[in-house]
C-alpha positions as CSV (number, residue, x, y, z in Angstrom):
1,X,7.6,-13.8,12.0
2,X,9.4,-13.0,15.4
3,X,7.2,-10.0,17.2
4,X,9.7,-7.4,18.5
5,X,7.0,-5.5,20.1
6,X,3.2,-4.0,20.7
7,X,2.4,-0.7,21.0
8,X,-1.4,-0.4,21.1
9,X,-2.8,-2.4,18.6
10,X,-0.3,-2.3,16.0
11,X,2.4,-5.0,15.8
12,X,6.1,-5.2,15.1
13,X,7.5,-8.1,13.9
14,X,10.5,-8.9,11.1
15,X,10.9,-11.6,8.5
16,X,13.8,-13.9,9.4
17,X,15.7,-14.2,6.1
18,X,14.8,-11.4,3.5
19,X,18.0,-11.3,1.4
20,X,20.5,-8.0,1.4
21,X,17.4,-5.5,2.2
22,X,18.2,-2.4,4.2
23,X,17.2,-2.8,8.4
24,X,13.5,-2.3,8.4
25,X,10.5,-3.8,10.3
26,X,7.0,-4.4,9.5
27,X,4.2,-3.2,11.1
28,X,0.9,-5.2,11.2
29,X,-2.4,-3.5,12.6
30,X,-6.2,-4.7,12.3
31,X,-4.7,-7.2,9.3
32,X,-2.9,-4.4,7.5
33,X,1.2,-4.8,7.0
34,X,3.6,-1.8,6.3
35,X,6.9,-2.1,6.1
36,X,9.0,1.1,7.5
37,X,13.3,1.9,6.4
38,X,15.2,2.3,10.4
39,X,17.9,4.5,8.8
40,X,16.9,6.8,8.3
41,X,12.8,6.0,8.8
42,X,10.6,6.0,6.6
43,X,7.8,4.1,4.9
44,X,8.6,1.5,2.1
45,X,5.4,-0.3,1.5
46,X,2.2,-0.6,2.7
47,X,-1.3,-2.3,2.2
48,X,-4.7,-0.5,2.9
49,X,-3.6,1.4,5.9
50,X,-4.7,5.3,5.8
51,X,-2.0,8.2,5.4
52,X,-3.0,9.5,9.3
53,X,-2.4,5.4,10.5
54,X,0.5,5.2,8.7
55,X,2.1,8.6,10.4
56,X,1.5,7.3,13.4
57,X,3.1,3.8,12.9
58,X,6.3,5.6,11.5
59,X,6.6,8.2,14.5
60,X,6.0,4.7,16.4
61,X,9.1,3.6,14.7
62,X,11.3,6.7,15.1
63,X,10.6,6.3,18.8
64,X,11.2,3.2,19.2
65,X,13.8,2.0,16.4
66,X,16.9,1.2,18.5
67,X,15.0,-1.2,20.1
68,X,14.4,-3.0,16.9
């Protein structure tokens, strides 16, 4: 699970072979994983994290998705 990059405390990181899926990247924080769509962003999955984290970590992705 390469780390792309931190922002705060929340991770980015990607899977390295995760068949014919879409460009996305997950985003760990404090043990909790989303998973975010690049194109156009938005959220696919996500495990215990709150609907005001989870805002956050997406405009955290639409910020910073071209370096992903």
């Amino acid at each position: 699970m390469p780390t792309v990059r931190r922002i705060g405390s929340a991770r980015f990181f990607f899977y390295s072979n995760e068949g014919a899926e879409p460009a996305h990247v997950h985003v760990e924080q404090a043990g909790d994983v989303a998973k975010f769509w690049l194109d156009p962003v938005s959220l696919a999955s996500s495990s215990r994290l709150r609907g005001h984290e989870l805002r956050r970590l997406e405009r955290l992705v639409a910020d910073h998705r071209n370096g992903f």
